[in-house]
C-alpha positions in Angstrom: 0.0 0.0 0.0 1.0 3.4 -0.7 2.3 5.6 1.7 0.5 8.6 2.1 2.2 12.0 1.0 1.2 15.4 0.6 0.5 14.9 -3.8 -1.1 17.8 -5.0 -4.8 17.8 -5.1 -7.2 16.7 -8.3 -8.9 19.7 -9.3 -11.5 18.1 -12.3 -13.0 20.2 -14.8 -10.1 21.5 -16.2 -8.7 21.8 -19.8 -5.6 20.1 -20.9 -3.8 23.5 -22.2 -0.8 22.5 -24.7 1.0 24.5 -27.5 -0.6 22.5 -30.2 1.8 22.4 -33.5 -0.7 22.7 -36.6 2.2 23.5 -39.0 1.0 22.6 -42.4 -2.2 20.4 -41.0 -5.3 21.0 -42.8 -7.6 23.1 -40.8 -11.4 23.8 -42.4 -12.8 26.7 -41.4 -16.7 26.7 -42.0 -18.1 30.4 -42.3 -16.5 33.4 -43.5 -18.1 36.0 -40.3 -16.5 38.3 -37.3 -15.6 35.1 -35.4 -14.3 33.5 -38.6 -12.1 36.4 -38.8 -10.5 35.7 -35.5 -9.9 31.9 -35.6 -8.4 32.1 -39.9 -5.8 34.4 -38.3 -4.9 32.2 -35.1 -4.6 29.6 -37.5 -2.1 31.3 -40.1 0.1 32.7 -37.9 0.4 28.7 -36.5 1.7 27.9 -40.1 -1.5 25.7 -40.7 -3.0 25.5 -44.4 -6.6 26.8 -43.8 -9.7 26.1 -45.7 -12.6 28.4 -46.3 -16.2 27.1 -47.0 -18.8 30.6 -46.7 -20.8 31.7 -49.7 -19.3 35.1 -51.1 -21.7 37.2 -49.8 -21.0 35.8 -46.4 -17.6 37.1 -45.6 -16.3 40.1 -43.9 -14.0 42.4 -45.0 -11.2 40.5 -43.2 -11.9 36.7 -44.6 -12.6 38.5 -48.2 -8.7 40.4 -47.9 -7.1 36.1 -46.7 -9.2 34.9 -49.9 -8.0 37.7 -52.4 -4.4 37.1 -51.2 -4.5 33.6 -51.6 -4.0 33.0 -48.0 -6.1 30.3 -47.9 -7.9 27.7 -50.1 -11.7 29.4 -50.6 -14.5 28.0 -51.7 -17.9 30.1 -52.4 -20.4 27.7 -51.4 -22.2 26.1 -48.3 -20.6 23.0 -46.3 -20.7 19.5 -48.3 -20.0 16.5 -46.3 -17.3 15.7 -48.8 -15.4 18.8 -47.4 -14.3 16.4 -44.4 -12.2 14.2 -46.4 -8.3 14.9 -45.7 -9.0 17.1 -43.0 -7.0 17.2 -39.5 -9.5 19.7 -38.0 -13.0 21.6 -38.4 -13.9 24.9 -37.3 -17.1 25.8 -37.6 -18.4 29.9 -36.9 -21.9 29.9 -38.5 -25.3 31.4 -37.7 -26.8 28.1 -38.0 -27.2 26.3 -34.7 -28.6 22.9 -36.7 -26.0 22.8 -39.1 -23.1 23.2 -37.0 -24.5 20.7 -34.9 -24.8 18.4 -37.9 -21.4 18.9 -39.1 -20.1 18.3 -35.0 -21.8 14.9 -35.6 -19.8 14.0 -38.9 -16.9 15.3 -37.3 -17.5 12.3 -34.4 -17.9 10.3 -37.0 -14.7 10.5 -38.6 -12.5 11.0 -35.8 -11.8 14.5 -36.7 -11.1 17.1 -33.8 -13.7 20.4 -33.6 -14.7 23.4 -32.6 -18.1 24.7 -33.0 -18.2 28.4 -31.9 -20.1 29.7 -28.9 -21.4 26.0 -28.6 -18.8 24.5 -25.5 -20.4 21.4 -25.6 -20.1 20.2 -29.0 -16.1 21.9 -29.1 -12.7 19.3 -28.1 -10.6 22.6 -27.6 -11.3 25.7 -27.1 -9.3 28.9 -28.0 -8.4 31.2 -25.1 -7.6 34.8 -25.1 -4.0 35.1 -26.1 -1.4 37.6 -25.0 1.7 37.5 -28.4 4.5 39.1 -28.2 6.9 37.6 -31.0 7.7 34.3 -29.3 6.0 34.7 -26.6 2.5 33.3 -26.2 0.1 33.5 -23.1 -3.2 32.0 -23.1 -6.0 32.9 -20.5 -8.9 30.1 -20.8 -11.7 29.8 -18.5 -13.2 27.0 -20.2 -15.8 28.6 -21.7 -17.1 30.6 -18.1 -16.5 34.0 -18.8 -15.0 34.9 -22.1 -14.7 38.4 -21.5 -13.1 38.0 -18.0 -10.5 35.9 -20.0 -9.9 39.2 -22.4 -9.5 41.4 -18.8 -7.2 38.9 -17.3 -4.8 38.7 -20.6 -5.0 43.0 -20.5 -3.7 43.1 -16.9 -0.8 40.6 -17.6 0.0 41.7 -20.5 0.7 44.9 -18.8 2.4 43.5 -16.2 5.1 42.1 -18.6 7.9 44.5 -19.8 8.7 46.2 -22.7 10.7 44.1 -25.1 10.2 41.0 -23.4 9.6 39.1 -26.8 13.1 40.5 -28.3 14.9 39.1 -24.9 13.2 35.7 -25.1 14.3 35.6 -29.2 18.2 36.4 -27.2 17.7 33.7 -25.0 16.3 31.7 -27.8 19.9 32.4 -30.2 22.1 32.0 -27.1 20.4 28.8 -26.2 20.9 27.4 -30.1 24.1 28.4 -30.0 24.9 26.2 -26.6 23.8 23.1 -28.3 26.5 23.6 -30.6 29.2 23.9 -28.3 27.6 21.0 -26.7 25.7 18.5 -28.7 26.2 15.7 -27.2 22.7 14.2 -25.2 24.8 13.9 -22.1 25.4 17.4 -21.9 21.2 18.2 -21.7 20.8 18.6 -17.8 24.5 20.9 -17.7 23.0 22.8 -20.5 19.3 23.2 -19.0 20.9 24.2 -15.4 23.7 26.7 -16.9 21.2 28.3 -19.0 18.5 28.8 -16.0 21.3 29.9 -13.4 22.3 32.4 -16.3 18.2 33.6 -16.3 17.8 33.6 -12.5 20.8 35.9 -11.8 18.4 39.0 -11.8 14.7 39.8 -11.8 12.7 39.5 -14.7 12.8 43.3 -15.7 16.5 43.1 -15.4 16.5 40.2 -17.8 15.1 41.7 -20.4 16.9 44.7 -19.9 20.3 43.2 -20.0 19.1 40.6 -23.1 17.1 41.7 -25.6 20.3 43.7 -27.1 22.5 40.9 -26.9 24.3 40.4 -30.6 26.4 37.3 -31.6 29.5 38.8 -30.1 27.9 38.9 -26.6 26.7 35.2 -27.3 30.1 34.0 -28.0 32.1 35.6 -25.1 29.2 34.5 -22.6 29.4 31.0 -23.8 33.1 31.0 -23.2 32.1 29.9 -19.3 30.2 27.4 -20.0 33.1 24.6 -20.4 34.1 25.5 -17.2 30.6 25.4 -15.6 30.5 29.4 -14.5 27.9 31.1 -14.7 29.0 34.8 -16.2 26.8 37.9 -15.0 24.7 39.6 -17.4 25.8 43.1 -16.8 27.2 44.7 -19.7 30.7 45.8 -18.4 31.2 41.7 -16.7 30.3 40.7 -20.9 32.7 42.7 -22.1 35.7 41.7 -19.3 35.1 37.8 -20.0 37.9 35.7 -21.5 37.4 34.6 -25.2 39.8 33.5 -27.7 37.6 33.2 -30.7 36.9 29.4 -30.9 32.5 29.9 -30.9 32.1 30.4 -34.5 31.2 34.2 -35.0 34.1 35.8 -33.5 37.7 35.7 -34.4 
């Protein structure tokens, strides 16, 4: 019998919220509305190829502007069954309660993941309220409660965060790359994951980003020249420039 220990505590009713990669998986997109609008971009800027069923007179200026730059597939017509075949996932946003419902039901069917807006029960995902900031993505869900308190509570973080966080994380992102090819080998993983996160937790978050974001290749090099060594250089510019370096990173010679 197992022993008991302080686990943390089931809390049920939650979603499962994962950064789902839909690069180049075909997404249909049924309607061409407001709402429509808002899921064809999420999906684009997730690399996904996106196809439009709405009949012309259907679409807002937005979908119409996608569709005249070829930014997705578009078809001028109502929903046909047959528009589920080779399709990885179905988003529906029409004013058509018995439709979408219908179209949920073929979905099952075949196995297909969906989303039927402003319809929680007949939806496997649901899409939250995003914060973007180049790499950086925060979602705020609150499975399907309060939609608008979701928009509130991305505002106030959002404006919690500082300026330019996105450009530090895309630093962090290079120097980290960069790391892996000093050290490739899969042994080095757990040296590399706890010399990078030292290197993060040095300073406070605002001090991160202040100290990062303007970070160019040079900086990369000479703060990698510690690593070997297991050091963990300071992040303040006039300790970057002092560190040893002789050149043998790449960039620099």
């Amino acid at each position: 019998m197992v022993k008991e220990q302080h686990f943390p505590a089931v809390q049920a009713g939650a979603s499962l919220i994962i950064a789902y990669q839909i690069k180049h998986k075909a997404v249909l997109v049924v309607g061409g509305g407001e709402v429509a609008a808002g899921r064809i971009l999420n999906l684009l800027n997730a690399d996904a190829n996106v196809t439009v069923i709405s009949p012309r007179e259907g679409l807002n200026p937005e979908v119409a502007y996608r569709v005249e730059q070829k930014q997705v597939t578009y078809h001028d017509r109502k929903f046909e069954p047959s528009d589920l075949d080779n399709v990885d996932i179905v988003l529906t946003a029409i004013d058509d309660p018995e439709a979408s419902t219908q179209i949920w039901k073929m979905c099952k069917e075949r196995r297909i993941v969906a989303n039927i807006a402003d319809v929680p029960k007949e939806c496997d995902f649901y899409f939250g309220s995003v914060h973007r900031d180049g790499p950086l993505q925060i979602m705020i869900s609150t499975n399907g409660y309060g939609p608008k308190m979701a928009s509130m509570i991305r505002q106030y973080i959002a404006s919690m965060l500082p300026a330019y966080t996105g450009d530090a994380i895309k630093k962090i992102g290079m120097l980290r790359g960069k790391l892996r090819e000093v050290a490739p080998k899969p042994e080095e993983g757990p040296k590399r994951m706890q010399w990078i996160s030292k290197l993060c937790e040095q300073c406070s978050l605002e001090d991160l980003v202040r100290k990062t974001r303007g970070l160019n290749e040079f900086d990369v090099d000479r703060l990698l020249a510690s690593y070997s060594s297991g050091e963990i250089p300071s992040l303040d510019d006039d300790d970057v420039e002092s560190l040893p370096f002789d050149g043998s990173f790449g960039w620099s010679i």
